[in-house]
Each structure stands twice: as structure tokens, then as C-alpha cells.
Residue, then its C-alpha position, 0 to 999 in steps of 0.5 A: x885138122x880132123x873133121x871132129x876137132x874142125x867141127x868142135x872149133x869151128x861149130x859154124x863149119x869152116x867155109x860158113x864161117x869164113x863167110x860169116x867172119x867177112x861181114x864181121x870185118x866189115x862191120x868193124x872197118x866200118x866203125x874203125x874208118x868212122x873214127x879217122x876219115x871226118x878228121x881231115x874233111x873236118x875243116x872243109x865241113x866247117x867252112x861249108x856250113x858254118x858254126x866255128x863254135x860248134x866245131x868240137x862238138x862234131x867229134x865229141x858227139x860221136x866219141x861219147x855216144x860210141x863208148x857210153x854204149x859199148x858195155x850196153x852193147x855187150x851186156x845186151x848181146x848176152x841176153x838177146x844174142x850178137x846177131x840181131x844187136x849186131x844188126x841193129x848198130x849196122x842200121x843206127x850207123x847208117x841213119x846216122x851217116x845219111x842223117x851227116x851225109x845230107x846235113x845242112x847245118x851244124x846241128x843237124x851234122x852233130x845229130x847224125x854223128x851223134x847217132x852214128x856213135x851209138x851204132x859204132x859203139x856196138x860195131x867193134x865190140x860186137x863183131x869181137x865177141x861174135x868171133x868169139x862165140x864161132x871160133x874157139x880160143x885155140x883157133x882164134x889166133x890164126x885169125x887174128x892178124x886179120x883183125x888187127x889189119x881192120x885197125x892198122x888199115x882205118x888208121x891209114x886209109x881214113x885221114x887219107x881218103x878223108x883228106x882226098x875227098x875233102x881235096x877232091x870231091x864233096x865232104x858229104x861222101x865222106x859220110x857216103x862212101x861206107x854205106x855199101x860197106x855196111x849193107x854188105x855187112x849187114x847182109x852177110x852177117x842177118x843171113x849166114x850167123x846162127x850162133x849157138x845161142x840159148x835165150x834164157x830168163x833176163x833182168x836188165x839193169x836200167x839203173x846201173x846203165x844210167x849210172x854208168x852213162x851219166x859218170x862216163x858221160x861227165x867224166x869224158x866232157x870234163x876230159x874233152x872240154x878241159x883245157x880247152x872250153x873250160x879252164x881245168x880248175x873251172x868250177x863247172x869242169x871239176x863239177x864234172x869231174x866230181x859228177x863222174x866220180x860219184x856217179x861211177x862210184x855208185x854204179x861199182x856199189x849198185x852192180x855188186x848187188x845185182x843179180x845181172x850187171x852191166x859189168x860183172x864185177x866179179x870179173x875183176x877178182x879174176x886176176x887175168x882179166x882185171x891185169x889185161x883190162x889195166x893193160x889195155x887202157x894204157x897201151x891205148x893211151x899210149x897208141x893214140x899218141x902214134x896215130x892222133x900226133x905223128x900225122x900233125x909232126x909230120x904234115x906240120x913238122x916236116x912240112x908235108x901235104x895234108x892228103x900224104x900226112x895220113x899215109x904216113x902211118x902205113x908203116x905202122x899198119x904193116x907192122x902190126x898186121x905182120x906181128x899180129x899174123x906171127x903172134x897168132x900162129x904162135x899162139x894157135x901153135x903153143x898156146x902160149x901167149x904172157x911172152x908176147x903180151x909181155x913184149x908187145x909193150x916193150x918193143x912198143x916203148x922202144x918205137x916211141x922212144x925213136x919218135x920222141x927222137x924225132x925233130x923237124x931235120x927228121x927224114x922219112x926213113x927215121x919216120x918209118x922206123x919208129x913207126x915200124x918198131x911201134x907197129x911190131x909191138x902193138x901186133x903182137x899184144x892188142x888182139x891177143x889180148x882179146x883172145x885171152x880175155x876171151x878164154x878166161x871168161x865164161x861164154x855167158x858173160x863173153x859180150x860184157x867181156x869182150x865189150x870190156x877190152x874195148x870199153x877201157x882201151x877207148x877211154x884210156x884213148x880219149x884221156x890220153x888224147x885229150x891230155x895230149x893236146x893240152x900238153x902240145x897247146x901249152x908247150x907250143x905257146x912258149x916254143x913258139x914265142x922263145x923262137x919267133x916272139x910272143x906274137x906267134x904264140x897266138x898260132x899256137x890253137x890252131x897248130x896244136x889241135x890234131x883235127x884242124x888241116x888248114x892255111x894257117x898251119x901249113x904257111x907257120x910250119x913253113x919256117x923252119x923255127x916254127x917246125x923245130x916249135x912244134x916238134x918240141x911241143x909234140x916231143x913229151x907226148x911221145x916221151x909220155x908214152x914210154x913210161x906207160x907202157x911200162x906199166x902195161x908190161x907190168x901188168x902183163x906179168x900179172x896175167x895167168x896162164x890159163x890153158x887155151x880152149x879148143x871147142x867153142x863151148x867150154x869155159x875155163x872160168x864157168x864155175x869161178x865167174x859169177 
């Protein structure tokens, strides 16, 4: 690359920006690992300082504080910069982290994670967006297998180390064991990022952002609580289900009238970014189903330990990072991308249907390969679709749009865990009675939650009729799946080719966007 085209893709220069893209990876596996490692240390927690009752919580208040503030995050990195936003969820992670870390009762756990949600919610979406404003489009590709390996390394590293320190050491490190992690991050990224970036006149929109957390906010609890907490007819769940409804209603109708939105609804007349979003909230839907319930098939299922059961997604992860790696030199190189959007859901659908294959006289190689598959195919779609949205977006509004992808891949996550776990609950009930009588139905709570790692699962998937039970009840999660990535390569279709930029600062959309 001549020095011309490197200055104008690279505005940082290129060794600044190797540096200053480290820390922004750092701050991403932070937040990644956040998500995976309490899972497995979970129960020792509980047994540690009490409150069975308030167990769910200890999730739930991480995973709505994490993406309640995900479009507050990127609406406001557009008006005060990623540096300085950046910074400040790195130091709310981290009091919150030290807040669980030293936590000496439940309330006092929740409260942390609650806080480390608020951090985390900004991590992610902000370090995607600051890549965004320091490498262009064309360029961004070669990148991007990095990227993907910060997801498909969390979703390895964190059950695994979660279920080692729980084994091993105190649950409090697993709280502990980020922190130089994120003062590296936060070094790295306060002192070397000066992105080019203008302030200008700002109006924030306090009652759009109060809309849209109280609709995300009730329609999640209705979600997590659901089938669970509350029956799904219960009147208070479909009062929260209506309060969603309402309340993200409103906010569509509010933000159409302002002159700075939280989401810009214009956005969504552009048809690549309204496909890509569609897209993105069904491949995480599907996604999670791989990395939330193959530990549990796998630990449960065929009986393996708690501590190798989060290992077991190491073929996915390096599936993806190969993909990934190849899907960006493809797109650095042609600057074609809708083939690989196109396939990436595809070959996706063909792993799932593998794992859909799976049965408790499974072995690790048909394991292996069925995670292989899905890997493949997840590395070639989810970063590119980060880089396209990016390109068809103009650079004032690339925070609230790369927020976006992560804002409708998260939550289309949480539905489709949630709906998961009530799927494999009810279904494990009956195998488990139609194989061992009704009274080992009553296990079924305690095998079906994909969080928990105890006794009580290890000694019932033990028989091998238990195992066949729950492999049964885990078989329409992974059937599930195929039918919406189908959708997602439906959507795929819908995206336009819009010719990769090479400079940081133009933008295809500048004019189209309002």
C-alpha cells in the first residue's frame, strides 16, 4: 500500500493504530469473557453467600444493564467521541467488578453486576465503532478475524476458566481476574486514540432514552422471567409484555420527530441496514442456542466434567477465526461481500442440523464437527456485517450504527435463549418421565437451566436414560435454529452492494441519512 493510500485508510498511521486497536480488543474481551466466566462459578457463588431465590437475578442484572445502554452508548459516542465514552464504561466495569469481587451477600453481588452491565453495555459496541472511525471500510476487513476471535475465544476461555477458578480457587477471582486486562485497555486506548473528531451543537433526547429503556427493560424481564418466575399467561407477565409494547411504540413515534434520535430512524428506509440488522437478531438467536446448550448436551448428555464442558466449543471458536480471517481477505481484496453474508447463514444451518443429529451415544468427533461447520459459517457473516453496516452509514451517525448490530444481535440472543430454556424445561419433564417415571420428572429444573453445574445434574445424567432425556429435550433448540437462519439468508438477499470506501472519512450514505 503506498504512503497516500495508508495515510488516508489508516488516519492514525499504521503502528498507532495497531496499538491503539489492541487495547481496543482488550476492552471487547473484557466485556465478552464477562458474559461466560460467572456461569460455571455461578453455583459456588450461591452456595457461598446464600439467596437461592435471588440466583437469576445475578444474570438478569447484568444482561439488562448491558443492553438498555447499548444505543445510549453509541448515540452518545457521536456527540462527545468513542475515547472518552469508551474510557468511562472500562471504570464502570471495573467498579463493578471490584463491587462482585468483594460482595458479601446477594444484594450486594446483584449491585455489582448490575453496574458491570452498564460498563459492558458500552465496551463492545464502542470499540467496533472506534475501528470504524480509524480504519476504513476497505481495510477493515483484514481486521476482522481478529475481532471474531475476541467472541470465539470468550466463549471457550470463559465457562472453562469460570469452572476452573470455581474447582480451584476462590469465586471472587472470577470477578478479579479481568481487572489488569481492562487498566491495560484503559491505558492503552486514554493515551494513544485521538480519532478525528468534530464536536458540534447536540440536543440529547432524555425522553426517547426513557422510552426505549423502559420498553427493553420490561419486555427482557417478561422474557427472562417467563416460564420460569411467572407462568407466560400470568397477568403480570403480559403486563409486561404490553408495557414493552407500548413504551417501544412510543418511542418509534417520539424519535421520528427529533431532530437527534437515539436510533435514527431513517436508518431503517436504507435497505442494507434494516436487512443486516434482521439478520443479525436472527443469527444471534440461533448462535446462542450453540454456545448456551452444547456445554449443558455435552457435560449432561454425554457425561463429561463441568470444567472440559466449556472447552468444548473450541472448535467453533476456531472455526470462526479461520473464517472470519478468510472472509476478510476477501473482502479487503474484491470488495465484494453479499456471497459471504449469504453463505455464512447457510453453512451455519448445516452445523445446526449435525447438532440436531446428536444423541447421548454421540462421540466427540461428531461433536467436533458439527461445531466445525457452525464456526465456518458464523466467521464468515457476523464481522462482515459490521463492516457493511458501517459502510452504508454516514460517519456522524457510525456510533448509533454500529451500537445498532449489537443492540438487535443481543437481544435477538436473550429471546432465543430464554425461549430455549422453557422449550428444553418442558420437554425434559415428559422425556424424563416417559423413560424413568414420573417422579424423575421433578429433576427436570435443575437439568434444563444452562447456568447451574451441580450434583444433581452430574449424578441424573449418570444413566444413560437420563442422558437419551435430555438429549431429546436439547434436539428442537438445535432444529430450531435451522429455520431462522433461513431467514437470515433471506435477509442477506436484501442487502445492496454499495462500493467499500478507502478513506476513513467519506461516506456512501452522507447525503441519503438524515
Amino acid at each position: 500500500m503506498q504512503g497516500s493510500s495508508l495515510s488516508t485508510a489508516y488516519p492514525l498511521g499504521l503502528r498507532r493504530t495497531v496499538v491503539v486497536f489492541s487495547g481496543l480488543m482488550l476492552g471487547m474481551l473484557l466485556a465478552a469473557v464477562s458474559q461466560t466466566i460467572v456461569a460455571t462459578a455461578l453455583p459456588k457463588i450461591v452456595a457461598d453467600l446464600g439467596g437461592l431465590d435471588h440466583y437469576s437475578w445475578v444474570v438478569s442484572a447484568y444482561l439488562l444493564a448491558s443492553t438498555v445502554t447499548v444505543p445510549l452508548y453509541g448515540k452518545l459516542s457521536d456527540i462527545y467521541g468513542r475515547r472518552e465514552l469508551f474510557a468511562l464504561a472500562i471504570c464502570l466495569f471495573m467498579i463493578g467488578s471490584t463491587v462482585c469481587g468483594l460482595a458479601t451477600g446477594m444484594g450486594m453481588l446483584i449491585a455489582g453486576r448490575a453496574v458491570q452491565g452498564l460498563g459492558a453495555g458500552g465496551l463492545i459496541p464502542l470499540a467496533i465503532a472506534a475501528i470504524g472511525d480509524i480504519i476504513a471500510p476497505r481495510e477493515r476487513g483484514r481486521w476482522q478475524a481478529v475481532t471474531g476471535a475476541v467472541f470465539g475465544v470468550a466463549s471457550v476461555v470463559g465457562p472453562t476458566l469460570g469452572g476452573w477458578i470455581a474447582d480451584t480457587a476462590s469465586w471472587r477471582w472470577a470477578f478479579f481476574v479481568g481487572m489488569p486486562f481492562g487498566l491495560m485497555a484503559l491505558a492503552v486506548v486514554a493515551v494513544g486514540f485521538r480519532g478525528a473528531f468534530e464536536r458540534r451543537p447536540h440536543e440529547i433526547d432524555y425522553v426517547g432514552a426513557a422510552l426505549l429503556v423502559t420498553g427493553v427493560t420490561a419486555g427482557l424481564l417478561a422474557c427472562v422471567w417467563g416460564g420460569s418466575k411467572l407462568a407466560w399467561t400470568s397477568p403480570v407477565e403480559l403486563g409486561l409484555f404490553a408495557l414493552s409494547l407500548v413504551t417501544l411504540v412510543a418511542f418509534v413515534a417520539w424519535e421520528r420527530q427529533r431532530a437527534e434520535p437515539i436510533i435514527p430512524v431513517g436508518l431503517f428506509r436504507e435497505r442494507t441496514f434494516a436487512a443486516s440488522q434482521a439478520a443479525l437478531f436472527t443469527v444471534g438467536a440461533a448462535m446462542f442456542g450453540a454456545i448456551v446448550y452444547v456445554p449443558l448436551f455435552v457435560q449432561s448428555a454425554l457425561g463429561r466434567s463441568a470444567t472440559s464442558s466449556g472447552a468444548v466449543l473450541t472448535p467453533l471458536m476456531l472455526g470462526l477465526v479461520a473464517a472470519s480471517a478468510g472472509a476478510g481477505q476477501i473482502v479487503s481484496r474484491t470488495g465484494r461481500y453479499r456471497a459471504l453474508l449469504a453463505a455464512g447463514p447457510l453453512v451455519m444451518a448445516a452445523g445446526f442440523g449435525l447438532l440436531a443429529g446428536l444423541g447421548a451415544r454421540s462421540t466427540p468427533g461428531q461433536v467436533t464437527l458439527a461445531l466445525t461447520v457452525t464456526g465456518i459459517g458464523l466467521g464468515l457473516c457476523m464481522q462482515t456485517y459490521v463492516v457493511v453496516v458501517q459502510n452504508a452509514v454516514p460517519r456522524r451517525l457510525m456510533g448509533a450504527a454500529t451500537a445498532a448490530t449489537q443492540f438487535f444481535r443481543q437481544i435477538g440472543a436473550t429471546i432465543g435463549v430464554t425461549i430455549g430454556g422453557a422449550v428444553v424445561s418442558s420437554r425434559l419433564a415428559d422425556e424424563l418421565a416417559a423413560r424413568l417415571g414420573p417422579k424423575a420428572a421433578g429433576a427436570s429444573s435443575t437439568l434444563a437451566a444452562p447456568r447451574t453445574g451441580g450434583h444433581a445434574e452430574q449424578a441424573l445424567a449418570s444413566a444413560l436414560p437420563a442422558r437419551e432425556a435430555l438429549a431429546s429435550a436439547l434436539h428442537p433448540v438445535f432444529v430450531a435454529g435451522v429455520p431462522l437462519l433461513l431467514v437470515a439468508f433471506v435477509c442477506a438477499l436484501f442487502v445492496e452492494h454499495i462500493e467499500l470506501r478507502r478513506t476513513v472519512g467519506e461516506s456512501a450514505a452522507e447525503a441519503s441519512v438524515g
